[in-house]
C-alpha positions in Angstrom: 79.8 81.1 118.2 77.8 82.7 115.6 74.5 84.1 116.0 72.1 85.5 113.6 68.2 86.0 112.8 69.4 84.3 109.4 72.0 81.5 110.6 72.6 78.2 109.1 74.4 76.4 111.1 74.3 72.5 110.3 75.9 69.7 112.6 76.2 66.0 113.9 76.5 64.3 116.7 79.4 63.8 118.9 82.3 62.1 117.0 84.7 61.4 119.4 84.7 59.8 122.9 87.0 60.3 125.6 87.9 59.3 129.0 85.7 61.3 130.5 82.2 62.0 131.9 79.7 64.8 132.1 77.8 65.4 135.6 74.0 65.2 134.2 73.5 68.0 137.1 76.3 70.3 137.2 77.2 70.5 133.7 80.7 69.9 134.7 83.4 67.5 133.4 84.6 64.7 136.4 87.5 62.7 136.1 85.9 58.9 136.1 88.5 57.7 138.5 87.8 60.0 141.7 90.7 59.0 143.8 92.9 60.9 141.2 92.5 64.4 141.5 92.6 66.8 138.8 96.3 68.4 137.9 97.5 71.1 135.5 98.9 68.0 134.0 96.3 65.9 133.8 94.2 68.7 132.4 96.6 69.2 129.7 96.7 65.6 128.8 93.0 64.9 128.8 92.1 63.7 125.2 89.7 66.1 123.7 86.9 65.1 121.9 85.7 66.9 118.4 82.1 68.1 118.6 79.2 68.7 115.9 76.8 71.7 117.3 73.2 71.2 115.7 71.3 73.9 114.9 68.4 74.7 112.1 69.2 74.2 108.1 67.4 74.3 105.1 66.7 70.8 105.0 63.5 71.7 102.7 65.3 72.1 99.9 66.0 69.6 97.5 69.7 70.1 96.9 70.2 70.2 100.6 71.6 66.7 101.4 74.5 66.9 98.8 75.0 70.3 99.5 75.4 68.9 103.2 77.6 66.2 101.7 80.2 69.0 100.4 80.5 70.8 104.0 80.9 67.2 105.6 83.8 66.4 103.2 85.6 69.8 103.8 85.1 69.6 107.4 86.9 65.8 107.2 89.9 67.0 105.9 90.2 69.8 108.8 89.2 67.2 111.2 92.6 65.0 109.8 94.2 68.0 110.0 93.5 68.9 113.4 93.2 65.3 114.7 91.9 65.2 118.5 93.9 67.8 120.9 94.7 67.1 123.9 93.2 69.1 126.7 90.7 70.5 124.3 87.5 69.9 123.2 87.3 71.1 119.4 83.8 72.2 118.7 82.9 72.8 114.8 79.8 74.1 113.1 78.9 75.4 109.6 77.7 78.4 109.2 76.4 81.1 106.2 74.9 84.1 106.6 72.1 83.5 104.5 70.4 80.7 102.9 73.1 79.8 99.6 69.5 78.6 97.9 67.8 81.7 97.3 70.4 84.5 98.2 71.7 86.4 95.1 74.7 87.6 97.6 76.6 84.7 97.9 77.2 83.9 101.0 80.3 82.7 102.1 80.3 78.9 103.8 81.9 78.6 106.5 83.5 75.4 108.4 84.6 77.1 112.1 86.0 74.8 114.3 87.1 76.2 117.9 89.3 75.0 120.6 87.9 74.9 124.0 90.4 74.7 126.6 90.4 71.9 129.8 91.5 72.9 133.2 91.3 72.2 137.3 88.4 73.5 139.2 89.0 72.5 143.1 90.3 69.3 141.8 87.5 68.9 139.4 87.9 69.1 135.4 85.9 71.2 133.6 85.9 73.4 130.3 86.4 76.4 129.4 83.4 78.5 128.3 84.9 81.1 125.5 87.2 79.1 123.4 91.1 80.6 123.0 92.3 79.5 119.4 90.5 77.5 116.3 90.7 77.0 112.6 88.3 77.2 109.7 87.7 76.7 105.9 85.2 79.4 104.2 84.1 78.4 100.8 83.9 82.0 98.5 81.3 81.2 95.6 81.6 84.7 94.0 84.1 87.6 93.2 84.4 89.7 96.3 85.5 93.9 95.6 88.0 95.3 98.5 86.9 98.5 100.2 90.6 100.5 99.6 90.0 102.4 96.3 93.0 102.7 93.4 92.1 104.7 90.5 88.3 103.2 90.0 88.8 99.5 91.3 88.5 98.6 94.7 91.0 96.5 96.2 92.0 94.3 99.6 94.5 95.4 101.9 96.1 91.6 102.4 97.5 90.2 105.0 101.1 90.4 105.4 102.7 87.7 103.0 104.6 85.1 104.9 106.1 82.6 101.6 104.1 79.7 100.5 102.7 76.9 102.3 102.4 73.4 100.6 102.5 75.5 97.2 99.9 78.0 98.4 100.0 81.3 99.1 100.0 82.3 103.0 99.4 85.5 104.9 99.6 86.6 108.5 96.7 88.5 109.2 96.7 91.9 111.6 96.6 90.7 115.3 93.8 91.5 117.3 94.1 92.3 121.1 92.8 89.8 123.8 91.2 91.7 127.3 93.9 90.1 129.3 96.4 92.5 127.1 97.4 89.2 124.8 97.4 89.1 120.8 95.2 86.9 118.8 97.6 86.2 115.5 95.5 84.5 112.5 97.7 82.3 109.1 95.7 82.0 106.3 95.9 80.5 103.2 94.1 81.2 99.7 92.9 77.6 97.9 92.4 78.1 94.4 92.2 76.9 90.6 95.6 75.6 89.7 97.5 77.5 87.0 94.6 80.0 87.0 95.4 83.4 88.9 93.0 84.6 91.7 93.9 87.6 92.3 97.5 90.3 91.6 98.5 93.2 93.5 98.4 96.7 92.7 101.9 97.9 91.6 103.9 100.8 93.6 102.9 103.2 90.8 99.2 102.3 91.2 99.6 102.9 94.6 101.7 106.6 94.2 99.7 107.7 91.3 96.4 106.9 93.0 97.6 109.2 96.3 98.4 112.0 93.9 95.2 112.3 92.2 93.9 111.8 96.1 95.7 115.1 96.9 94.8 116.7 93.6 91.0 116.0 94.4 90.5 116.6 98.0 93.1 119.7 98.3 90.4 122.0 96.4 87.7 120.6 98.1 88.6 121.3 101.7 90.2 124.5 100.9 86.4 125.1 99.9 85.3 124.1 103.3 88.0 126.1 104.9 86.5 129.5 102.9 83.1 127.8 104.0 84.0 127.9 107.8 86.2 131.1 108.2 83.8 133.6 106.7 84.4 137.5 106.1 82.9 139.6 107.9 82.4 143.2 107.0 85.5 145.6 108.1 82.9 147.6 110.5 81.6 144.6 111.6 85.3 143.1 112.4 86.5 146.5 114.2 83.6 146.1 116.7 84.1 142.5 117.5 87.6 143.8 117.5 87.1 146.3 120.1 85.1 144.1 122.4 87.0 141.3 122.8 90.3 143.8 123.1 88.2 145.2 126.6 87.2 142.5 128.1 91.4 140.3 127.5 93.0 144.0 129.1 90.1 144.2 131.8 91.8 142.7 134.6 94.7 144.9 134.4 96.1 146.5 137.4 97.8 149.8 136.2 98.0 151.8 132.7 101.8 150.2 132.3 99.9 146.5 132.4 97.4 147.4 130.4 99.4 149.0 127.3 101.8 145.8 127.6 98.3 143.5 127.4 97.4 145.4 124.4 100.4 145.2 122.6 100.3 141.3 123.1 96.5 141.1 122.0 97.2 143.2 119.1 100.2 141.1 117.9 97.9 137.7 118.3 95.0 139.5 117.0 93.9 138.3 112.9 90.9 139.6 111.2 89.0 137.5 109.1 91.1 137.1 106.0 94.4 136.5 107.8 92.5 133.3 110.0 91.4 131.9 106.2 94.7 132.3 104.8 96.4 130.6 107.5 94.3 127.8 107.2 94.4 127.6 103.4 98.3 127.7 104.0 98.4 124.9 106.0 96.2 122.9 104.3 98.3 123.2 100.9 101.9 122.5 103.3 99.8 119.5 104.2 98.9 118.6 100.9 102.6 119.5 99.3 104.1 117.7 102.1 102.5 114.3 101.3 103.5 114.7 97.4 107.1 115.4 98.3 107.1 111.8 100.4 105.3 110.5 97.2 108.2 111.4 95.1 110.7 110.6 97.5 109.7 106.8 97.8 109.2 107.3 93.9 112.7 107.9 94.0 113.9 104.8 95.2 112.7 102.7 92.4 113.2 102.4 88.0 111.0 101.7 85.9 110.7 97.9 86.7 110.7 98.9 90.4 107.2 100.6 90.2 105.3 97.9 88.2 105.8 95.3 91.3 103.7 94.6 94.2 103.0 98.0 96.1 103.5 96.9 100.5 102.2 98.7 102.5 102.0 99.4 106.5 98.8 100.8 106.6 96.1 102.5 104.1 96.4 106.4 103.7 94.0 108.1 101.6 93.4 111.2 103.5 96.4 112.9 103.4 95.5 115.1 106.3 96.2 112.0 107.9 99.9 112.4 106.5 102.0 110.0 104.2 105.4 109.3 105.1 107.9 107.0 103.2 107.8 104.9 106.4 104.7 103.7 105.1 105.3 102.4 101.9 107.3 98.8 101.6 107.5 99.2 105.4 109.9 96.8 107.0 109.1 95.4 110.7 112.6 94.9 112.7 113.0 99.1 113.2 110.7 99.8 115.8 107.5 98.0 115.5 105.5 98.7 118.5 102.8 96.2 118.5 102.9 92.4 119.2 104.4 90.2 117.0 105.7 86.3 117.8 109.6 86.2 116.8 109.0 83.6 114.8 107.9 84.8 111.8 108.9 83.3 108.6 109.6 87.3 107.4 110.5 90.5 108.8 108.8 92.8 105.9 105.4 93.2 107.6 104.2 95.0 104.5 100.5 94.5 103.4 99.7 93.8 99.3 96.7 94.9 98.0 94.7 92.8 96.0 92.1 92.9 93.3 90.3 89.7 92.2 90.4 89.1 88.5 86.8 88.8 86.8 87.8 85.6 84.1 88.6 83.5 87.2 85.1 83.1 87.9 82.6 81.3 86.7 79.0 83.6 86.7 77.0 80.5 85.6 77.7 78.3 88.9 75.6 78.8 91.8 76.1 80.0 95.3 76.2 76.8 96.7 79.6 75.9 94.7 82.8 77.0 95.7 84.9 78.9 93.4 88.1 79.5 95.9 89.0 78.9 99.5 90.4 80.3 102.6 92.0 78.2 105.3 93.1 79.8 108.8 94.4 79.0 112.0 93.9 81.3 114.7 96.0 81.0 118.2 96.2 83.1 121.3 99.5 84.5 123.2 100.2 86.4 126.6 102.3 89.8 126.5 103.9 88.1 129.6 105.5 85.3 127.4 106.5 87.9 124.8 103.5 86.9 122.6 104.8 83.7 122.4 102.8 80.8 122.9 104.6 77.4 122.2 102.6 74.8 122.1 99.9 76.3 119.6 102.6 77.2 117.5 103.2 73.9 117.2 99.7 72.8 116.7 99.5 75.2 114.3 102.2 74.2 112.2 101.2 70.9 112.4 98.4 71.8 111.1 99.4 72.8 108.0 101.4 70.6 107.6 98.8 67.6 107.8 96.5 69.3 105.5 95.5 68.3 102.5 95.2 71.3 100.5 95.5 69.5 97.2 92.2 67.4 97.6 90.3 70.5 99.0 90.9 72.4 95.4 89.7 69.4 93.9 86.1 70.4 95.4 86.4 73.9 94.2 84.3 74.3 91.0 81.7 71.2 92.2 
């Protein structure tokens, strides 16, 4: 869960009853009928309960109650979506990151709800303490900028697109790693104004052009530092270092024959001043004329209508140093892709979009406490040893989204 100096976290009682008890002592969770003992099964099919955590608000404002009212309604339609799961407790809470009433940041309002997992301790259940998957709703009540820089705007590196969901667009965020060696994958969804668009995509030329004047900036200026950090010595000065370190690499030789052989090696190895700049300056322009020649290779592949659509990408390059290969750019997953990803993917293209919100979409005059678009994601956990597959969340997941009611959570967007 969530904690900060600042936190607003709001919350209710428990909602949901079921079939079983906590020990007032132990803090544990006992099957009422004791002559049954506790079973992988029986863990599994326990049904969960959905849980409120209350914490502090702003209940000292004035608009706080319908403001209140707003979360509540958004977290009913993810409670219908998620219904009650068995062998789970679901455990929701709202929380911002500041107070929506007198922040001029916006803060984004969020409705987390995560999954807490049932199982058999020595033929006792009980409940796991760090929950495994969830899902959540965060409210956006301003225009956010990305931190990946084309030309002068600032864009988002997306998620990779994965089709439409209910009429919505959806994306498959980057997996995170668990510490048993599993995957975290994350869907999300973007909720906003009908007929009105959110967001586009910077185009492949955006993309190349932006890399070259990258390259065409940042070539000069580390060929400055490279004259910066190999400086030039005077001649003398060079002959005397020279000299010294020539004496002490042929010291340990054992005979005259050794020795010339040691100093014709050292003096073949040997660069003064100058040639140690050059050669870094030289490398530093292969490096620099190596990324434009994959630029204008993946330039290549595309006309003139080819380089005004979306731009994917594998990941964000802007330091060429770093190298840019063709590879990157519309990358497609089924080669070798060596990180985790479930089979069942609606797409192989694993390419990322980047995204810049458009300004007329928003409205400047409503206030931080009114949504303006939403996100809705569902998170879920897989081993490596079931091939990052995990079956039954899959499942939950997709029915899910299938149960929610995206149209009548736009319909709060704007109020």
């Amino acid at each position: 869960m969530k904690t900060l100096n600042s936190v607003v976290i709001l919350g209710l009682s428990l909602l949901v009853t079921s079939p079983v008890e906590k020990s007032v002592s132990s803090g544990e969770v006992i099957l009422k009928t004791e002559q049954e003992p506790c079973t992988d099964n029986s863990a599994e099919n326990t049904p969960g309960k959905w849980k409120k955590d209350v914490f502090v608000s702003y209940s000292d404002n004035p608009g706080f109650p319908a403001f209140v009212k707003k979360l509540e309604a958004q977290e009913d339609i993810l409670h219908k979506a998620i219904g009650n799961l068995p062998g789970y407790d679901a455990k929701c809470y709202f929380w911002m990151s500041d107070n929506p009433f007198t922040s001029k940041k916006h803060p984004v309002m969020e409705i987390n709800t995560n999954f807490y997992h049932y199982y058999c301790d020595d033929g006792k259940l009980d409940i796991e303490t760090e929950y495994s998957d969830g899902a959540y709703i965060k409210g956006i009540s301003s225009r956010r900028g990305g931190g990946n820089i084309i030309g002068a705007k600032r864009f988002y590196l997306m998620g990779s697109p994965i089709g439409e969901i209910k009429g919505y667009p959806a994306f498959e965020q980057d997996w995170t790693g668990t510490p048993a060696g599993g995957a975290t994958f994350t869907w999300t969804v973007i909720v906003s104004k009908k007929g009105v668009p959110l967001y586009r995509f910077a185009t492949r030329k955006e993309v190349l052009d932006h890399i070259v004047q990258v390259v065409g900036k940042k070539r000069p200026q580390d060929i400055a530092l490279l004259e910066q950090y190999f400086q030039i010595r005077p001649a003398d000065v060079q002959e005397a270092d020279r000299k010294k370190e020539l004496a002490y690499f042929i010291g340990p030789a054992k005979d005259d024959a050794q020795r010339k052989n040691w100093t014709e090696r050292f003096n073949k190895d040997y660069q003064t001043d100058q040639q140690k700049r050059e050669e870094a300056v030289a490398k530093c322009n292969a490096s620099a004329d190596r990324v434009l020649a994959n630029i204008e290779k993946v330039r290549a592949r595309y006309n003139a209508a080819g380089l005004e659509e979306p731009a994917y990408v594998y990941n964000w390059l802007t330091n060429y140093n770093n190298g840019f290969s063709e590879e990157n750019f519309d990358f497609d997953l089924p080669k070798n892709d060596p990180y985790p990803r479930p089979t069942n993917i609606p797409t192989k293209n694993m390419g990322k979009p980047l995204a810049i919100q458009i300004i007329n979409y928003f409205d400047p005059n409503l206030p931080a406490t009114v949504p303006q678009y939403f996100t809705v994601s569902y998170s879920w956990t897989a081993a490596k040893s079931k091939g990052f597959r995990n079956e039954k969340f899959e499942k939950l997941r997709d029915d899910f989204f299938a149960r929610f009611d995206f149209d009548k959570l736009a319909e709060m967007i704007g109020k």
